[in-house]
VOFIBA-347013 format. One line per field, with one value per residue: residue number from 0; x, y, z of N, C-alpha, C in turn. Coordinates in nm, 4 decimals. Atoms other than C-alpha are relative to their C-alpha. Example, Ala and Ser with C-alpha at 12.3 -4.5 7.8 and 13.67 -1.06 7.14 Angstrom:
! VOFIBA-347013
num: c(0_1);
n.c1: c(0.0890_-0.0820);
n.c2: c(-0.1190_-0.1190);
n.c3: c(0.0000_-0.0060);
ca.c1: c(1.2300_1.3670);
ca.c2: c(-0.4500_-0.1060);
ca.c3: c(0.7800_0.7140);
c.c1: c(0.0900_-0.0770);
c.c2: c(0.1200_0.1090);
c.c3: c(0.0000_0.0730);
This chain:
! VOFIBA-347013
num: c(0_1_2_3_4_5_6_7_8_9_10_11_12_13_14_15_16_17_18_19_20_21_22_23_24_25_26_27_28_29_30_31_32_33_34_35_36_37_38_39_40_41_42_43_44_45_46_47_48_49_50_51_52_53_54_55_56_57_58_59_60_61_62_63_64_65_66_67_68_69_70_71_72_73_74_75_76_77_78_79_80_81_82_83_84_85_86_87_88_89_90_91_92_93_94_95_96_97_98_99_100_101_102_103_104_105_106_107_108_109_110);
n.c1: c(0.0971_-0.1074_0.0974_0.1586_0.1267_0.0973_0.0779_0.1280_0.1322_0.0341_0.1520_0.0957_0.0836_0.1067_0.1227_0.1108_0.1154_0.1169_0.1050_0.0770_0.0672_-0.0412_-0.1553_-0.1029_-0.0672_-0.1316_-0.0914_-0.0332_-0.0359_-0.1385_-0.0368_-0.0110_-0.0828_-0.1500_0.0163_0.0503_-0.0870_-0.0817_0.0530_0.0276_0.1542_0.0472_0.0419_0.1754_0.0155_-0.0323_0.1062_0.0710_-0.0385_0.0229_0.1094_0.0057_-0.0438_0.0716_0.1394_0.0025_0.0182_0.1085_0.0530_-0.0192_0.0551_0.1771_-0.0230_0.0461_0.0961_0.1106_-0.0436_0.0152_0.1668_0.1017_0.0187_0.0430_-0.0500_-0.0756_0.0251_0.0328_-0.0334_0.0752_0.0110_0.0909_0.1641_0.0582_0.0890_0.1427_0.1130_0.0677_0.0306_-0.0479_-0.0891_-0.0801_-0.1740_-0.1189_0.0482_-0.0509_-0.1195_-0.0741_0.0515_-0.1201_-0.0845_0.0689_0.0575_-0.1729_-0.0355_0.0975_-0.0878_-0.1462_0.0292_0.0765_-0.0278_-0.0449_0.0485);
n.c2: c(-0.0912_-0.0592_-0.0287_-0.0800_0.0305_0.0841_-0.1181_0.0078_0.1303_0.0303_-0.1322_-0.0001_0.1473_-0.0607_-0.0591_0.0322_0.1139_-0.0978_-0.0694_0.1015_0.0450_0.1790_0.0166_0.1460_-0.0333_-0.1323_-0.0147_0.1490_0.0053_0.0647_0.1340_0.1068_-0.0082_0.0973_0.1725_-0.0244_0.0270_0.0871_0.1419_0.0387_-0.0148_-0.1186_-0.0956_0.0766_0.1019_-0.1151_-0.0782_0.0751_-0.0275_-0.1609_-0.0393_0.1570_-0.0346_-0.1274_0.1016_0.0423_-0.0772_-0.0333_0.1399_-0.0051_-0.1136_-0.0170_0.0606_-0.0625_-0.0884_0.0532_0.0861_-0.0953_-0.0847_0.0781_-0.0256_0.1477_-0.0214_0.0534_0.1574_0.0514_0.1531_0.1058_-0.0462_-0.0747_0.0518_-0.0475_0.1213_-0.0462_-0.0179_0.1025_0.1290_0.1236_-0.0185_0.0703_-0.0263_0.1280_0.0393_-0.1027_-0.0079_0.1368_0.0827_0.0105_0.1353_0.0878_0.0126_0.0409_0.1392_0.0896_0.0242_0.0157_0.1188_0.0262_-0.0141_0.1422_0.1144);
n.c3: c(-0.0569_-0.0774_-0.1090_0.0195_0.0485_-0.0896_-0.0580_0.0217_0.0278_-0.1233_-0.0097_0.0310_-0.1060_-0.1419_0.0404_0.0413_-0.1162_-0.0939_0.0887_0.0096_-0.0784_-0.0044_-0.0633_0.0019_0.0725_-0.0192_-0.1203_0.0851_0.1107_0.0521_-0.0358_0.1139_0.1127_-0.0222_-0.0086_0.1022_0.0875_-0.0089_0.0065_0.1391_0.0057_0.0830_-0.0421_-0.0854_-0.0731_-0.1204_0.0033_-0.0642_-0.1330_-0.0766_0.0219_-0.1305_-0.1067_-0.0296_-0.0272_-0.1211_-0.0909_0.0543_-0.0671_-0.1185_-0.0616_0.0343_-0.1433_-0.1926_-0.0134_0.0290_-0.1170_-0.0832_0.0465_-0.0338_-0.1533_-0.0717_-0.1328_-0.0398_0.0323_-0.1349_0.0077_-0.1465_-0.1011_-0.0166_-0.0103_-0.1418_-0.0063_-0.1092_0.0562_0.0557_-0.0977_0.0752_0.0982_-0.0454_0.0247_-0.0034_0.1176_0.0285_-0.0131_0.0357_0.1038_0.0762_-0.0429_0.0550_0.2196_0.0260_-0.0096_0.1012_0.1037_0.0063_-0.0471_0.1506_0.1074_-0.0091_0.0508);
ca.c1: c(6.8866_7.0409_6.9199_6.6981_6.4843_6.4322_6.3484_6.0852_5.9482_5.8925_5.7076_5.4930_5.4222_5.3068_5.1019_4.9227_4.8677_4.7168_4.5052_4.4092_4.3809_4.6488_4.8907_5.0079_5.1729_5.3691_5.4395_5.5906_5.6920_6.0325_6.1061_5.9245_6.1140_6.4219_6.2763_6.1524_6.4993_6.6787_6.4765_6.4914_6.1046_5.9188_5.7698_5.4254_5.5455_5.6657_5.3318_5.1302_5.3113_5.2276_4.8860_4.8830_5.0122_4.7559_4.4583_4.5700_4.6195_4.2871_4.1206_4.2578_4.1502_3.8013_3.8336_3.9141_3.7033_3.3931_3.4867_3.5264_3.1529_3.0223_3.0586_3.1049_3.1452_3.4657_3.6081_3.5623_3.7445_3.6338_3.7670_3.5905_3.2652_3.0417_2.9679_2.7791_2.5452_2.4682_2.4564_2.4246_2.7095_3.0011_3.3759_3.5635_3.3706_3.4521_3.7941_3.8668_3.7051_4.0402_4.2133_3.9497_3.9181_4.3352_4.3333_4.0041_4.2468_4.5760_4.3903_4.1965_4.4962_4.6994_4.4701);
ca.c2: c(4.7928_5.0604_5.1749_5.4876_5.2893_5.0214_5.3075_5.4065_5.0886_5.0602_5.3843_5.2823_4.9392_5.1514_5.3608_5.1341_4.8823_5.1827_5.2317_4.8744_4.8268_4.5132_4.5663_4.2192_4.2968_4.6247_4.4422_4.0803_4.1951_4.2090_3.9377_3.7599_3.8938_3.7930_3.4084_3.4463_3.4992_3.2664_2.9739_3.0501_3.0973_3.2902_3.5761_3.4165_3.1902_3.4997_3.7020_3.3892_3.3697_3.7462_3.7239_3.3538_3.5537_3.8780_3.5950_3.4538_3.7143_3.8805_3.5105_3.5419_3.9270_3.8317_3.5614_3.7583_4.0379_3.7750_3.6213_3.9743_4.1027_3.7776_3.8898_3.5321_3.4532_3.4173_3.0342_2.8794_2.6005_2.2971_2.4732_2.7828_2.5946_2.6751_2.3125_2.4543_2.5532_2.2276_1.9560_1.6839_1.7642_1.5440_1.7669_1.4144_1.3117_1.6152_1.6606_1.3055_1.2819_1.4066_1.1248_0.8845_0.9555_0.9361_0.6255_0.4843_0.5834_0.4610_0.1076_0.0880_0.1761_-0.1309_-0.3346);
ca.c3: c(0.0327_0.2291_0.5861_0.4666_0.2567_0.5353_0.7726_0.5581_0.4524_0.8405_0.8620_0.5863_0.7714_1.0908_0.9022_0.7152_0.9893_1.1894_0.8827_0.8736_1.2247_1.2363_1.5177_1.5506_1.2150_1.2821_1.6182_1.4186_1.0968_1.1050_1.3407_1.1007_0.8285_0.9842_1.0624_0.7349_0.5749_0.7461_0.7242_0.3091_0.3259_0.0178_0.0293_0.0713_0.2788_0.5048_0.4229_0.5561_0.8482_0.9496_0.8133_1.1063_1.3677_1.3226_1.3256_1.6265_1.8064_1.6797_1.8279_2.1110_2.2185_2.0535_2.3790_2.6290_2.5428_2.4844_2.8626_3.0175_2.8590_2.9780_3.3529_3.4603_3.8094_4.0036_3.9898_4.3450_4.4585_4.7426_5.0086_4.9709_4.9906_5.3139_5.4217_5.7461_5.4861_5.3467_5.6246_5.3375_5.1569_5.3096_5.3532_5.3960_5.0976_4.9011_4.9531_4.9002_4.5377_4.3618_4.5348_4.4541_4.0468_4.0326_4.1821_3.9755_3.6923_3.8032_3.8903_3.5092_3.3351_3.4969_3.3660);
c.c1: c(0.0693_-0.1346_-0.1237_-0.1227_-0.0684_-0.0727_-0.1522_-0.0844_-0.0727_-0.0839_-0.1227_-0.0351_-0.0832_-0.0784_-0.0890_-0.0490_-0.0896_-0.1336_-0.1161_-0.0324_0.0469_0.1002_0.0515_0.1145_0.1220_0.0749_0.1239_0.0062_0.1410_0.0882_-0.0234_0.0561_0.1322_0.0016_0.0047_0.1611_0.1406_-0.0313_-0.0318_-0.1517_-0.0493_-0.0672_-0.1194_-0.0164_-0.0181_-0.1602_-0.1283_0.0366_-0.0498_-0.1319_-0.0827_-0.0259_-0.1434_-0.1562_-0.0261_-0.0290_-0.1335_-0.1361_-0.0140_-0.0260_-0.1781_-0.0499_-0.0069_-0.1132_-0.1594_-0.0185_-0.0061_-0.1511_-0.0748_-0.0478_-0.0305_0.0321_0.1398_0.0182_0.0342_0.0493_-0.0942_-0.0058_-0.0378_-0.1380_-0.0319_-0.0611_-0.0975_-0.1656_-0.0892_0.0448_0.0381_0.1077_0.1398_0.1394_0.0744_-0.0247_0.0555_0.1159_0.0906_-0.0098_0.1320_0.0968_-0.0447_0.0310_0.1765_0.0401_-0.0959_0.1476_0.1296_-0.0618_-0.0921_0.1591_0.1428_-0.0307_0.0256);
c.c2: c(0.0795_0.0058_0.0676_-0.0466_-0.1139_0.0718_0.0469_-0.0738_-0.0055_0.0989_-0.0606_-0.1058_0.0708_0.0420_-0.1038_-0.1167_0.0561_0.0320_-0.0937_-0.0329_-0.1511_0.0632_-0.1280_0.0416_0.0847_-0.0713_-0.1740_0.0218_-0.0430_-0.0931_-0.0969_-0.0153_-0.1009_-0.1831_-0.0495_-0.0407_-0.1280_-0.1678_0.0256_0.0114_0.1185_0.0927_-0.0093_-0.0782_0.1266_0.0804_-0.1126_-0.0223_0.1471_-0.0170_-0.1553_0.1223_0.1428_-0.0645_-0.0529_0.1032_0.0862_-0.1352_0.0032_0.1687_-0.0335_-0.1289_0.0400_0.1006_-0.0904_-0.0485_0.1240_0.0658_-0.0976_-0.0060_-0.1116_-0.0162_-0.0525_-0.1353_-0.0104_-0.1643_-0.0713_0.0556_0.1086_-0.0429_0.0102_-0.1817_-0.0033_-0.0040_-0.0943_-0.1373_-0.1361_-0.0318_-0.0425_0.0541_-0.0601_-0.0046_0.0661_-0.0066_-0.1264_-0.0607_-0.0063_-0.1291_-0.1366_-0.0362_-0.0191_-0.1148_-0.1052_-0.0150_-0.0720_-0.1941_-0.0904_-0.0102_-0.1053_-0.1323_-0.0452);
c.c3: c(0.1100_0.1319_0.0311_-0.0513_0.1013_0.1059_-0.1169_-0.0999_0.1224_0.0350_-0.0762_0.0451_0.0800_-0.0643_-0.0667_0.0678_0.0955_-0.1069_0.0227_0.1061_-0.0059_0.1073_0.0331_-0.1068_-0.0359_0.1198_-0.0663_-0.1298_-0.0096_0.0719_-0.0888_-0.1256_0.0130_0.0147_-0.1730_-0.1469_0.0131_0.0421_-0.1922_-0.0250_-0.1449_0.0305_0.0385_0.0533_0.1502_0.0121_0.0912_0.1430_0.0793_0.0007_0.1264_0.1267_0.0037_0.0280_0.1588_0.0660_0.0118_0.0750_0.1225_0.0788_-0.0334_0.1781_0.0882_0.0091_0.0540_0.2134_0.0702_-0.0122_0.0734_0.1334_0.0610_0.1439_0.0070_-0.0053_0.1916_-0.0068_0.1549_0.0915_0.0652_0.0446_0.1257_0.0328_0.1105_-0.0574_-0.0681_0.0758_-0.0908_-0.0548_0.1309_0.0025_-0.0197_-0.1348_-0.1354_-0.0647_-0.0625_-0.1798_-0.1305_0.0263_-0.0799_-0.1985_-0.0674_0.0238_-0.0748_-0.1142_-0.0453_-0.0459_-0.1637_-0.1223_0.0284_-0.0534_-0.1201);
């Protein structure tokens, strides 16, 4: 296969992953080609591999998107917490419970 025709095999990749609306694919084809040929892999072993990688990644934007729409709040740790505001609520106590639940665990799994 000379160079011109891999040049435009590679065009028609872009184009028809812009058609289809896969860029994982145009962006991991021919890495995966190349894994592809030098792990001896068939051609539908190689085509499953691409068609892995455009899922995932497809999974994982449907994720973040789903997580950014959901307008969840900021994450807040202990020491943000206003304990002025809640009298009952113990800071020593608190603070100490990571300690506590590491050492429940250390002390169970001696047993």
């Amino acid at each position: 296969m000379n160079a011109q025709s891999v040049a435009l095999e590679a065009a028609t990749i872009r184009q028809q992953r812009k058609l289809l609306r896969m860029p994982t694919i145009a962006a991991q084809c021919t890495q995966l080609a190349e894994q592809a040929v030098r792990e001896r892999r068939t051609h539908l072993g190689y085509l499953e591999a691409l068609l892995q990688a455009e899922l995932e990644e497809r999974e994982q934007r449907l994720i973040e998107r789903r997580i950014r729409e959901a307008r969840l709040p900021r994450m807040k740790t202990l020491e943000e917490f206003e304990f002025a505001r809640n009298p009952k609520v113990s800071p020593h106590r608190c603070m100490n419970l990571p300690r506590a639940t590491t050492s429940r665990k250390q002390s169970r799994s001696s047993l």
